[in-house]
mmCIF file of the N, C-alpha and C atoms, coordinates in Angstrom:
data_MODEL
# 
_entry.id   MODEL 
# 
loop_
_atom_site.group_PDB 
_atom_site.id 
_atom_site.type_symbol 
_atom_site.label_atom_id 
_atom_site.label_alt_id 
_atom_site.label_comp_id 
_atom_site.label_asym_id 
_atom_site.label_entity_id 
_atom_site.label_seq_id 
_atom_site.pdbx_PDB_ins_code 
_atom_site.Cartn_x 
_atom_site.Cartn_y 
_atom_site.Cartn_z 
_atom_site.occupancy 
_atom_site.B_iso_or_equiv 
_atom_site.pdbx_formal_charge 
_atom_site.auth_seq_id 
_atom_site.auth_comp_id 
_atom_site.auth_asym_id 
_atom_site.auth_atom_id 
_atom_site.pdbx_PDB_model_num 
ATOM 1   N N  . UNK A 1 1  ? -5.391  -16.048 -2.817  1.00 0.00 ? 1  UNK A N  1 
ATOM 2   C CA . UNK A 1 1  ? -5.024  -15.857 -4.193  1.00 0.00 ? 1  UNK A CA 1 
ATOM 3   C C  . UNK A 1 1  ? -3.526  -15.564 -4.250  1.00 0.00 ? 1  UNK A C  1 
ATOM 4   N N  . UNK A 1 2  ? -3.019  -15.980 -5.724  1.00 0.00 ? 2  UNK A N  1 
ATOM 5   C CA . UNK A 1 2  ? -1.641  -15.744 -5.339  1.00 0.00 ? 2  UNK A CA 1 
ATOM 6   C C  . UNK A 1 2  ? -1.293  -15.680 -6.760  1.00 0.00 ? 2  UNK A C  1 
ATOM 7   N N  . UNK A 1 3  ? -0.149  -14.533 -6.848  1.00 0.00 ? 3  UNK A N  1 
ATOM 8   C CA . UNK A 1 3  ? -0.140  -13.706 -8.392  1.00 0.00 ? 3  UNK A CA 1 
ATOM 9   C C  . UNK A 1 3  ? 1.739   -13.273 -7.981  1.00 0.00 ? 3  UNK A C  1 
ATOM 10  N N  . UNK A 1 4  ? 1.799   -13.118 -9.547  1.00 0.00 ? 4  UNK A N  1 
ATOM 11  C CA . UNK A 1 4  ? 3.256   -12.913 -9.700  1.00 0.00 ? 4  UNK A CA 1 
ATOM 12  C C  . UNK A 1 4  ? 2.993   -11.341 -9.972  1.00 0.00 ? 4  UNK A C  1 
ATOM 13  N N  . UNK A 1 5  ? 3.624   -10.328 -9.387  1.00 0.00 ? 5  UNK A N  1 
ATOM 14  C CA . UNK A 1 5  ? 3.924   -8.841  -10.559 1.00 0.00 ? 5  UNK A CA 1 
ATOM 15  C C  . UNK A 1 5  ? 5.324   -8.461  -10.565 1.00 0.00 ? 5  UNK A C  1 
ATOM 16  N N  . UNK A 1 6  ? 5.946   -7.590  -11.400 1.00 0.00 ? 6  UNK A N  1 
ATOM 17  C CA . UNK A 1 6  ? 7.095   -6.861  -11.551 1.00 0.00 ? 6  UNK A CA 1 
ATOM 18  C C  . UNK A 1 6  ? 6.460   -5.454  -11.272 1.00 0.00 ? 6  UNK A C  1 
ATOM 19  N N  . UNK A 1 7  ? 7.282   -4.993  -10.456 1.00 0.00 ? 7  UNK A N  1 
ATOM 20  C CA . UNK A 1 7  ? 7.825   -3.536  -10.233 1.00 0.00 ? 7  UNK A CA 1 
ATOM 21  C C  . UNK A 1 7  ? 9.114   -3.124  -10.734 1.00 0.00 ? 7  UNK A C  1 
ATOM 22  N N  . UNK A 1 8  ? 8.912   -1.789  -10.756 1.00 0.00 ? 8  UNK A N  1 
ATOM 23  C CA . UNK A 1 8  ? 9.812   -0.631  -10.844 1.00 0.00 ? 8  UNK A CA 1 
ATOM 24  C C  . UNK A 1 8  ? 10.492  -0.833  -9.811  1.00 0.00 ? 8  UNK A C  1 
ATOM 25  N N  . UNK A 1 9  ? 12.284  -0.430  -10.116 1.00 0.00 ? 9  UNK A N  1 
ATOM 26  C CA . UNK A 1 9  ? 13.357  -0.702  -9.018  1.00 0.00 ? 9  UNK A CA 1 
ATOM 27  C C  . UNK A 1 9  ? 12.556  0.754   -7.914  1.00 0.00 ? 9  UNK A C  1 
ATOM 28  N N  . UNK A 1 10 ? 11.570  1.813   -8.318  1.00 0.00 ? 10 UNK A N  1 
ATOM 29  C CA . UNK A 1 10 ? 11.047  3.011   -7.366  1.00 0.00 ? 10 UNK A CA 1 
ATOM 30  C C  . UNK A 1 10 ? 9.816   2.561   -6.520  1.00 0.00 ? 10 UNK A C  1 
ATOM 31  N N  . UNK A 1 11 ? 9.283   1.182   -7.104  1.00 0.00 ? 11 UNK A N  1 
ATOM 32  C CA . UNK A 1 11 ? 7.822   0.984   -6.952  1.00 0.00 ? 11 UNK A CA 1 
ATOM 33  C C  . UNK A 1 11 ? 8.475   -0.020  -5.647  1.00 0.00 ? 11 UNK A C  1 
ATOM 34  N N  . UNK A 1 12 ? 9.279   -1.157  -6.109  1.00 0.00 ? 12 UNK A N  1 
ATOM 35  C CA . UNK A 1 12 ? 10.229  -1.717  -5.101  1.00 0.00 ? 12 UNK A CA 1 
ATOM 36  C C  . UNK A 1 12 ? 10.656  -0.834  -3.652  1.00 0.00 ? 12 UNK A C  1 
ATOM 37  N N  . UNK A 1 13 ? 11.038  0.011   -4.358  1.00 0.00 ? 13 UNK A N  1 
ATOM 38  C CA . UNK A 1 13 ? 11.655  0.987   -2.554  1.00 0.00 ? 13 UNK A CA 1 
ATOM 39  C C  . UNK A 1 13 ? 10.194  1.398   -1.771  1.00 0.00 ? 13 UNK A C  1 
ATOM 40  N N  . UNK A 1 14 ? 9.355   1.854   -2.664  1.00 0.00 ? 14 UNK A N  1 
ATOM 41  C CA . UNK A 1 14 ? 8.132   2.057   -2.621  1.00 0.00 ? 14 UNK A CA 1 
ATOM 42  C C  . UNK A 1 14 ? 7.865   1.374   -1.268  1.00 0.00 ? 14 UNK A C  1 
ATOM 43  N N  . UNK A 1 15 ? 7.266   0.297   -2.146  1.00 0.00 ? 15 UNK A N  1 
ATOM 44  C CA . UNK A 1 15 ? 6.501   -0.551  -1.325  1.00 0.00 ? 15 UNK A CA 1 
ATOM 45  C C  . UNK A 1 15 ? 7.677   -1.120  -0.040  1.00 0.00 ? 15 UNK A C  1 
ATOM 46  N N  . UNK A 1 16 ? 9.072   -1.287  -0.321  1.00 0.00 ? 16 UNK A N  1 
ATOM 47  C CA . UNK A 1 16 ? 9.390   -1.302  1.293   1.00 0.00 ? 16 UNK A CA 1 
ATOM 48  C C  . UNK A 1 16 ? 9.523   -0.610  2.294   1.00 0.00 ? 16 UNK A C  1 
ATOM 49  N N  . UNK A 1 17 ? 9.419   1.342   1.750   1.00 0.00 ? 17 UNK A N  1 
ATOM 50  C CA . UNK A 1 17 ? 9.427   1.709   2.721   1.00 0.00 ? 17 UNK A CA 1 
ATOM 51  C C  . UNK A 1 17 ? 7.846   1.922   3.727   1.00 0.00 ? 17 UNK A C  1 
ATOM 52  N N  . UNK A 1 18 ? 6.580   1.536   2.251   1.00 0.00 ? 18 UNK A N  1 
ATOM 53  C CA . UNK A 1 18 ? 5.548   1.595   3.156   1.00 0.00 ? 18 UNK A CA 1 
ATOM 54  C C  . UNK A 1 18 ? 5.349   0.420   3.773   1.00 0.00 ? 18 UNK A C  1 
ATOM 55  N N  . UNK A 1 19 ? 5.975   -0.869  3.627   1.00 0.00 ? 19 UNK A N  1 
ATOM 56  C CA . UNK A 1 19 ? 6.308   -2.018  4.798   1.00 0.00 ? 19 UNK A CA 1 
ATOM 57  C C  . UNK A 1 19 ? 6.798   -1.652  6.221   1.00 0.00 ? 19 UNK A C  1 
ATOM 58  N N  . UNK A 1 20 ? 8.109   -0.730  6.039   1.00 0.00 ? 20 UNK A N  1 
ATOM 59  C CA . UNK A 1 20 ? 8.532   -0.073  7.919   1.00 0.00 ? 20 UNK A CA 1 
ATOM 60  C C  . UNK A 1 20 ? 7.560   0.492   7.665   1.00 0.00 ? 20 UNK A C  1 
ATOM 61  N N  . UNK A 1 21 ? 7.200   1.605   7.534   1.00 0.00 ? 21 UNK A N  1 
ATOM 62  C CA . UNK A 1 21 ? 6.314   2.580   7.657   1.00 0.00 ? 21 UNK A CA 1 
ATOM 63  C C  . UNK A 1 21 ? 5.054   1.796   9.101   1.00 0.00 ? 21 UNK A C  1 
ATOM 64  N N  . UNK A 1 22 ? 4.233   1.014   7.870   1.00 0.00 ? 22 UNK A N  1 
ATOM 65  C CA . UNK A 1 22 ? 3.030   0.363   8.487   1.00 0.00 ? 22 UNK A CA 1 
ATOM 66  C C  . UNK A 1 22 ? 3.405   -0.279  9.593   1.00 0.00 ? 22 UNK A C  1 
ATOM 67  N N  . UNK A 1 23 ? 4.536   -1.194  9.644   1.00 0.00 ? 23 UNK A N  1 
ATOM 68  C CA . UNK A 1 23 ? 4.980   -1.885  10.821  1.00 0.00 ? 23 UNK A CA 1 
ATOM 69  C C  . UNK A 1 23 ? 5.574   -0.466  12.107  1.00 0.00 ? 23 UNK A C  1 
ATOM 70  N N  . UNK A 1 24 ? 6.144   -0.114  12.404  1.00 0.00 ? 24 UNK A N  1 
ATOM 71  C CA . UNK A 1 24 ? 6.167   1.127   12.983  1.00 0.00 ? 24 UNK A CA 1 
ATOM 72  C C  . UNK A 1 24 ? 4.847   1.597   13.144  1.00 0.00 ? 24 UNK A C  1 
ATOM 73  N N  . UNK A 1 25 ? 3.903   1.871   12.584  1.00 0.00 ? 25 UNK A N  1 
ATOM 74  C CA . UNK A 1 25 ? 2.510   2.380   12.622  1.00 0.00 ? 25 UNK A CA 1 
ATOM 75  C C  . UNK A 1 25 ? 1.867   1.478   13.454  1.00 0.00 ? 25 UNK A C  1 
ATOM 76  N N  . UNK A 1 26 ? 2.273   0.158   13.415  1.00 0.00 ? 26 UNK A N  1 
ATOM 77  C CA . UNK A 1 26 ? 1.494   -0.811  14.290  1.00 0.00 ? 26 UNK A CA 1 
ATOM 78  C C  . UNK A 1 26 ? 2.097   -0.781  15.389  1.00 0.00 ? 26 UNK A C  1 
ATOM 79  N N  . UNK A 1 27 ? 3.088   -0.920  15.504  1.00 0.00 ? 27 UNK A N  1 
ATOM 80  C CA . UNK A 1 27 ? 4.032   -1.174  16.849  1.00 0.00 ? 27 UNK A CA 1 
ATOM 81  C C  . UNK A 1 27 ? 5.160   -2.404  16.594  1.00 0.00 ? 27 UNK A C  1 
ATOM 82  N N  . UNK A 1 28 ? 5.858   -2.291  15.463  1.00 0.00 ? 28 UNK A N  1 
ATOM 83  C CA . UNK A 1 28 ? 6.794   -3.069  15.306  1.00 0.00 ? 28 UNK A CA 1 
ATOM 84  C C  . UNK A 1 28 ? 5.842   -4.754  14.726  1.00 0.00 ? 28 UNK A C  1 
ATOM 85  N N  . UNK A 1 29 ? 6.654   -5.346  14.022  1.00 0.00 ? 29 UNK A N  1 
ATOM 86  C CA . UNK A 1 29 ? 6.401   -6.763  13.445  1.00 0.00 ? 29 UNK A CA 1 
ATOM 87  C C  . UNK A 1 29 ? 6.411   -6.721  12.040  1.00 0.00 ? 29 UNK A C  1 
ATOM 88  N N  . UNK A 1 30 ? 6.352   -7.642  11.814  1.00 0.00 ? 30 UNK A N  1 
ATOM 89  C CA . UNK A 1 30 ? 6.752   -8.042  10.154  1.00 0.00 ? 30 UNK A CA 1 
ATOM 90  C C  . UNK A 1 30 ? 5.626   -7.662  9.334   1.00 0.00 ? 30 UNK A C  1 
ATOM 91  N N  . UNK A 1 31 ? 5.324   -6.731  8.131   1.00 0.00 ? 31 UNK A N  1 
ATOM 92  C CA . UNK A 1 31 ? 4.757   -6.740  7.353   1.00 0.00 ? 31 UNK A CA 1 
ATOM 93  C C  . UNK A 1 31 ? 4.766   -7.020  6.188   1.00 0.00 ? 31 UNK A C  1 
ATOM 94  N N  . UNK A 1 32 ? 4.125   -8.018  5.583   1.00 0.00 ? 32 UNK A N  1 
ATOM 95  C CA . UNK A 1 32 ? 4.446   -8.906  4.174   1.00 0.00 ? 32 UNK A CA 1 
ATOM 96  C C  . UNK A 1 32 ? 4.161   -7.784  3.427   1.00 0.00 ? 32 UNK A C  1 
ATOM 97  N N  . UNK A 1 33 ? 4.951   -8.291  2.072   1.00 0.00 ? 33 UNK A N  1 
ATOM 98  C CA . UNK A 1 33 ? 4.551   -7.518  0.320   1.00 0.00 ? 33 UNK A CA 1 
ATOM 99  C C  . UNK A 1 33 ? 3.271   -7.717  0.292   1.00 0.00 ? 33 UNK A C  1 
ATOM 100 N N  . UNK A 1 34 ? 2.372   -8.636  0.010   1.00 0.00 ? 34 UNK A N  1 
ATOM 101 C CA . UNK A 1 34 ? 0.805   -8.817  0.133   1.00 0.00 ? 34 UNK A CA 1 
ATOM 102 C C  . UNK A 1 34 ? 0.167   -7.895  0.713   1.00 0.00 ? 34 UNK A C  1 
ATOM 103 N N  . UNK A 1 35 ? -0.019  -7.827  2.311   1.00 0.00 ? 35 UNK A N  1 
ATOM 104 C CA . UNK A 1 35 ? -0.631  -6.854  2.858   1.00 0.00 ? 35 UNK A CA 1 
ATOM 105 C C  . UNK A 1 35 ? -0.366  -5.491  2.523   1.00 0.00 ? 35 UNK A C  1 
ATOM 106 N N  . UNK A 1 36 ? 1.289   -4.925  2.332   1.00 0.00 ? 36 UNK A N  1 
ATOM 107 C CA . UNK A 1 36 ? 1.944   -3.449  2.140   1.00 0.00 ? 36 UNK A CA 1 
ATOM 108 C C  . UNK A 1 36 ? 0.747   -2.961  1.368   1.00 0.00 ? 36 UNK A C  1 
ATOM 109 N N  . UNK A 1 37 ? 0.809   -4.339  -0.161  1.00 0.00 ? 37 UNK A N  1 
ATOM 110 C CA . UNK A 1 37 ? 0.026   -3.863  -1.571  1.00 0.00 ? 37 UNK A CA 1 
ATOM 111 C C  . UNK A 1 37 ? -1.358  -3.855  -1.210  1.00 0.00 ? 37 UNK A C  1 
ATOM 112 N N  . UNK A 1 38 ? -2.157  -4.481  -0.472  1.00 0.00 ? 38 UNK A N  1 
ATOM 113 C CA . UNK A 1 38 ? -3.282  -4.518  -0.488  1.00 0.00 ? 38 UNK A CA 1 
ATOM 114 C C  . UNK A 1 38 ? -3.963  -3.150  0.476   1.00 0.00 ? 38 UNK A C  1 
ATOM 115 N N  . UNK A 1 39 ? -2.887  -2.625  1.789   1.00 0.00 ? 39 UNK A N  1 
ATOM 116 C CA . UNK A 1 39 ? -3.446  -1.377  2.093   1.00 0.00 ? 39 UNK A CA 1 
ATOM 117 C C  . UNK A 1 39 ? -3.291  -0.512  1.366   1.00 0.00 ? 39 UNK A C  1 
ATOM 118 N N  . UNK A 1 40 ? -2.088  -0.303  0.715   1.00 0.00 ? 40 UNK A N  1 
ATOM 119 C CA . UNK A 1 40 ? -2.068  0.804   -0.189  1.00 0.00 ? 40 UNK A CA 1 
ATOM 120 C C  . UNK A 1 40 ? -3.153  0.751   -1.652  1.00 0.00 ? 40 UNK A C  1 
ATOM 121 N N  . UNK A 1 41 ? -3.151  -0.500  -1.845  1.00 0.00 ? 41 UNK A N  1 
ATOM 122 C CA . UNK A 1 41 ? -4.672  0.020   -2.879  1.00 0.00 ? 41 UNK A CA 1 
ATOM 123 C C  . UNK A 1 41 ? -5.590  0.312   -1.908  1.00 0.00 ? 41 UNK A C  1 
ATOM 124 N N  . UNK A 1 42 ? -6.254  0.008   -0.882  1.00 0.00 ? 42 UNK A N  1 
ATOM 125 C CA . UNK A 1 42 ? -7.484  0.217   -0.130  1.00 0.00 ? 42 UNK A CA 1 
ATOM 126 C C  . UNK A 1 42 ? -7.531  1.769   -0.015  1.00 0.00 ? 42 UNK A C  1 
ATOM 127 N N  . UNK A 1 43 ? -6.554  2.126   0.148   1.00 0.00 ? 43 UNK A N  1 
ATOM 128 C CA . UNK A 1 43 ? -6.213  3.763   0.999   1.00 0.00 ? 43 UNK A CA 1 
ATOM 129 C C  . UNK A 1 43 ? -6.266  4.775   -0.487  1.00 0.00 ? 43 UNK A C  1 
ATOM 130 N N  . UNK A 1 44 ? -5.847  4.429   -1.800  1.00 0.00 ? 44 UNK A N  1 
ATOM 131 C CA . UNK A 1 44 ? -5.673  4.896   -2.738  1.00 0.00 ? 44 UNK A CA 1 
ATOM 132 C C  . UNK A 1 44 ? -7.412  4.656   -3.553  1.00 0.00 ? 44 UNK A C  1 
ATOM 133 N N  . UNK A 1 45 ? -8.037  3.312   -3.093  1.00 0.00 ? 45 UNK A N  1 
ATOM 134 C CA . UNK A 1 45 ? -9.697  3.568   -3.675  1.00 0.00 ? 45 UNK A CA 1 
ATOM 135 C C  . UNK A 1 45 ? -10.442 4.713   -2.936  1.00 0.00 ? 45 UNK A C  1 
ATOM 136 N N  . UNK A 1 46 ? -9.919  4.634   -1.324  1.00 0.00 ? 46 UNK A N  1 
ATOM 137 C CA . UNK A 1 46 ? -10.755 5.512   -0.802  1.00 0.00 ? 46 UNK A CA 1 
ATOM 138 C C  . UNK A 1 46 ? -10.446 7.127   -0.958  1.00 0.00 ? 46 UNK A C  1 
ATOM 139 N N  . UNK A 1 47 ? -8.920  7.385   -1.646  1.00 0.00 ? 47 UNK A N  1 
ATOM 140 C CA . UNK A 1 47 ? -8.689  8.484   -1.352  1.00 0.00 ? 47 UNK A CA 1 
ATOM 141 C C  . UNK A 1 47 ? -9.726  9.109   -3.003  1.00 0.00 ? 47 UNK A C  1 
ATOM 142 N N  . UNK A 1 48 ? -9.692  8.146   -3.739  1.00 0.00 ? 48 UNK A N  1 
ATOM 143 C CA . UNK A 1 48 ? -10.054 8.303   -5.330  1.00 0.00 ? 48 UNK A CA 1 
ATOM 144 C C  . UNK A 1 48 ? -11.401 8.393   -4.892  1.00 0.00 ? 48 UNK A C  1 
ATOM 145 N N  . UNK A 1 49 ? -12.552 7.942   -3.823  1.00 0.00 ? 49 UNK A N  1 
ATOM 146 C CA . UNK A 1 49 ? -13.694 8.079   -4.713  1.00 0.00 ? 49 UNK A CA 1 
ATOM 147 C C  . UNK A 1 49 ? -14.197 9.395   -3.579  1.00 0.00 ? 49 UNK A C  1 
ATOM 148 N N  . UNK A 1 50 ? -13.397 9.378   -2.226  1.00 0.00 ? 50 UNK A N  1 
ATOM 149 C CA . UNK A 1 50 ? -13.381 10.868  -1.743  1.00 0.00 ? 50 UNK A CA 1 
ATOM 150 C C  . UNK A 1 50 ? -13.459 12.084  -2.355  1.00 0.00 ? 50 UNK A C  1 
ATOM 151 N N  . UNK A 1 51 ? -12.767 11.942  -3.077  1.00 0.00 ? 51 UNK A N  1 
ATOM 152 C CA . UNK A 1 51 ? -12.292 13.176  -3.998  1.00 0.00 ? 51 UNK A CA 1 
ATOM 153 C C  . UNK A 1 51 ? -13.266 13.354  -4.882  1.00 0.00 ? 51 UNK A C  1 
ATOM 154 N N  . UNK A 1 52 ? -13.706 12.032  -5.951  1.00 0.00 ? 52 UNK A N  1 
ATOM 155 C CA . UNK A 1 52 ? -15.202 12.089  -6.699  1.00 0.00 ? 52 UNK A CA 1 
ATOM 156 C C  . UNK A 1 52 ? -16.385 12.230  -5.909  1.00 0.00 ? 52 UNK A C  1 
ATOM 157 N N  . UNK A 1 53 ? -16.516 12.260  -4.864  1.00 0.00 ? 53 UNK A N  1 
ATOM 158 C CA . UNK A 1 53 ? -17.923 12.588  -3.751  1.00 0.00 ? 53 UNK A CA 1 
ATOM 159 C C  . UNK A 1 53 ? -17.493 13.946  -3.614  1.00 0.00 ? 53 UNK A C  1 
ATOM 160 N N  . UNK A 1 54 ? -16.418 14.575  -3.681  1.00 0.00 ? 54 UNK A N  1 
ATOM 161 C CA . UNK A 1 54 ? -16.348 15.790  -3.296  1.00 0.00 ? 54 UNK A CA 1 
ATOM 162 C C  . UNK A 1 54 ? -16.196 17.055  -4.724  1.00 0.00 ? 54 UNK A C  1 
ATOM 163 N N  . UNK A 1 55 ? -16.006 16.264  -5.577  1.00 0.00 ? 55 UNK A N  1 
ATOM 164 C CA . UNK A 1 55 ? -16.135 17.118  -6.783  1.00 0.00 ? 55 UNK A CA 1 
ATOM 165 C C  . UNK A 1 55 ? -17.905 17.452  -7.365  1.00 0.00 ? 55 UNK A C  1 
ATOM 166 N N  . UNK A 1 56 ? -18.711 16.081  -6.879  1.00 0.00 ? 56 UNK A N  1 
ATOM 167 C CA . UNK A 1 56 ? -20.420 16.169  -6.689  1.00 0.00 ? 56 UNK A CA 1 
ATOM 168 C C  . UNK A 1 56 ? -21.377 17.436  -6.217  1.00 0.00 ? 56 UNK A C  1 
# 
């Protein structure tokens, strides 16, 4: 799938610094905008429904 978005010039730094970040986390190599965005929603559903299992 393949989609256009605009960010924030903060959402921008954002997401490149969780690009090094993850790459460093792996052991060096290129991490695309695609993937950056797609772990950080994964990590942000799980942190959201953690929190609703734990308010239960």
């Amino acid at each position: 799938m393949r989609m256009t978005i605009t960010l924030s010039a903060e959402a921008k730094e954002n997401l490149e610094k969780l690009q090094k970040l993850i790459s460093e986390e792996a052991g060096g190599g290129r991490v695309t905008q695609g993937f950056a965005i797609g772990y950080a929603l994964k990590n942000q559903v799980e942190l959201m429904e953690q929190k609703r299992n734990e308010e239960k």
